[in-house]
N, C-alpha and C positions, 0 to 999 in steps of 0.2 A: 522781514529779516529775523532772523535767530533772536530769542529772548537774551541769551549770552554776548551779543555783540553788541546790543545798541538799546535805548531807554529814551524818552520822552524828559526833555529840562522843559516843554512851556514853549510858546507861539515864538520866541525871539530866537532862543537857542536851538532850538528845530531837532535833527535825531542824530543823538551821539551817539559815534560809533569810537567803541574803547580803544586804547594804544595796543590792548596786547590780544584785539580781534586779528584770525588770520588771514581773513577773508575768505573767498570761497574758491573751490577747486574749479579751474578754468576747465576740466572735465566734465563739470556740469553742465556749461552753457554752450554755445557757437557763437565764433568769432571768428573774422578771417585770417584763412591760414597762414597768409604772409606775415603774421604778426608774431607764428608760432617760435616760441623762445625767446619773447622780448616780453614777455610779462611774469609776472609775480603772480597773483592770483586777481582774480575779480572783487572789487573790495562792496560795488552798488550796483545789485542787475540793472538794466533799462525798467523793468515792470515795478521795480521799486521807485527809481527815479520818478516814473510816471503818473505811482499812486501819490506820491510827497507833493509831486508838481500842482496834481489837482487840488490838494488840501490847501496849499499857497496862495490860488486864485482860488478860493472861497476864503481865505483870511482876509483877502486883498481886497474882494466882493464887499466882504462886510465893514471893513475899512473904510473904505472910498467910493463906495456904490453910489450913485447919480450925482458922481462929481466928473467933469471931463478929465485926462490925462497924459502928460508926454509921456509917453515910453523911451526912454535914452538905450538901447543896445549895446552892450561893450561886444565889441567884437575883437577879437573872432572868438575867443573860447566861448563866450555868451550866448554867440544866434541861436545853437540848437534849443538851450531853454528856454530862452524869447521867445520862441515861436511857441513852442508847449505852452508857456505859459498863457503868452496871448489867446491862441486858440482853448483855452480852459476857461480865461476869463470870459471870452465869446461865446461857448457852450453855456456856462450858467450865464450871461445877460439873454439871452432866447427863451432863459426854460424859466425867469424872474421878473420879479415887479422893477426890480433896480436893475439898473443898466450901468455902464461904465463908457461912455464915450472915448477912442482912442486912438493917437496917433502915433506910429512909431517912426524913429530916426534911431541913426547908428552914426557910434564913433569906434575907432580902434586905438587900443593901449600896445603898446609895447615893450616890456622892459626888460624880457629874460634874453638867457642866451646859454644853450642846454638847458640844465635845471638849476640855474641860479637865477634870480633875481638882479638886478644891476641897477645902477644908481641914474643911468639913459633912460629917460621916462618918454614914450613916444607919443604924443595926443593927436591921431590924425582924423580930420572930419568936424574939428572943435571948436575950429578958428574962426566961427559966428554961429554963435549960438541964442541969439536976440530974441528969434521967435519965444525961448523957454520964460520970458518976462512976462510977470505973472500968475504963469499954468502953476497946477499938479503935477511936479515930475518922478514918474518911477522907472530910475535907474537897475537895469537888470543884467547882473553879473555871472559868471559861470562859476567863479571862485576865489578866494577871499582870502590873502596868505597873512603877508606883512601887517599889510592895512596901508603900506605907504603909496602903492599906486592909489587905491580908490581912494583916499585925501587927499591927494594931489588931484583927481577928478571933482571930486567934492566941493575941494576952493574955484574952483576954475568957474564949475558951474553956477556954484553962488553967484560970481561976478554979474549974474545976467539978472539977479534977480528973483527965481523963481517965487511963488506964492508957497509950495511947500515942495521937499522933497526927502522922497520915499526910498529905501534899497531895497532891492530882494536878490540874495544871492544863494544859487543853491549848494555850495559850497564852504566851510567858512574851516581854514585850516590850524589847527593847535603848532602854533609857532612861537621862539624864546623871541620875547623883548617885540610884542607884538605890538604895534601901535594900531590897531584898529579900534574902531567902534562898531558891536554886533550889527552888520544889516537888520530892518527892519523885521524882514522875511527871511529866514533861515529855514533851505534844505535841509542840511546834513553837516554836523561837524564832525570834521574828519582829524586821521593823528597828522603828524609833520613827515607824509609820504608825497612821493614825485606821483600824481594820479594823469591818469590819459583817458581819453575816450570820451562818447557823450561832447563832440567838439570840442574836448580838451587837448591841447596838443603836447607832439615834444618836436621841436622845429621842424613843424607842419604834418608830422606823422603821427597817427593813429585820432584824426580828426572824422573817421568814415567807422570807428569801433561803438558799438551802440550802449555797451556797459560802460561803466567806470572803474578802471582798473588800475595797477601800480603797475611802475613799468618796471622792466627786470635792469640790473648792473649791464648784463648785455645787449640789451636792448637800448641803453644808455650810449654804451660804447655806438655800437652800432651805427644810431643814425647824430652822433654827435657833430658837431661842425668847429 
């Protein structure tokens, strides 16, 4: 990505992209055309997502190499990275001495509704979670706003006990009165934009766009419910 938009804070903070980057001209890349006039510009190609992703699993490699691992899934904005991710950390255990033994499971969050956030917190899939008693668990997130859904996951999961657990999200968004704490594994912090794509949605559309883009005011109207 452009030297002017984004900079390296370090393995936690992952790659900041500035407030007043403008992202890139949707004339650059291909995306599908029914999408044409609901976005803004393209803010993360796919090919950048993809190099960040790899770097992640070889953090994670080095991290927790020849320790087994749960993988907890947030779906639905998650799965597309999950699987990236997964299949990266599978690539270097093939091609190394240390391996990562893994198993994944998925839950679904839900708490938006258009592009707010709401106080409805959904946890479906979560409602036995026994097995995580014990393990390594690395919870993998698409995107990281408030912070109040994923601590609301965070205690939940606690409850079972785990032996330790790990975040990586590749998203982590610059929001006021944020109550997070950094994932462990941070993609990309992003400004306080509504983003899609890359299985991020906006009630259920634009989960099939392979960048990660902002969505346009009409694009908002659009498919609002």
């Amino acid at each position: 990505m452009a030297e002017v938009a984004v900079h390296s804070e370090g393995r936690s903070d992952g790659i900041v992209i500035r407030d007043d980057w403008p992202g890139y001209s949707l004339d650059l890349f291909s995306y599908p055309a029914h999408y044409s006039g609901d976005l803004d510009c393209v803010m993360i190609p796919h090919g950048v997502i993809m190099d960040r992703t790899e770097r992640l699993a070889r953090n994670i490699m080095d991290d927790l190499g020849d320790h087994a691992i749960v993988v907890l899934c947030v779906l639905k904005g998650g799965y597309q990275f999950c699987a990236d991710l997964v299949d990266r950390i599978k690539d270097l255990s093939h091609n190394s001495n240390r391996t990562i033994p893994m198993t994944v499971h998925f839950i679904r969050l839900k708490s938006y509704l258009n592009d707010e956030s709401t106080e409805d917190l959904h946890i479906l899939g979560a409602e036995d979670l026994c097995f995580l008693g014990g393990k390594n668990v690395l919870i993998v997130e698409g995107i990281v706003g408030t912070g109040k859904t994923m601590k609301t996951l965070l205690k939940h999961v606690e409850t079972f006990r785990p032996k330790m657990i790990r975040v990586a999200g590749l998203l982590v968004k610059r929001v006021p009165h944020s109550a997070a704490s950094v994932p462990h594994y941070v993609g990309f912090e992003i400004p306080n934009h509504f983003v899609v794509g890359y299985a991020l949605d906006y009630n259920e559309y634009f989960r099939d766009l392979n960048h990660i883009c902002v969505i346009s005011e009409s694009g908002k109207m659009k498919y609002k419910i």
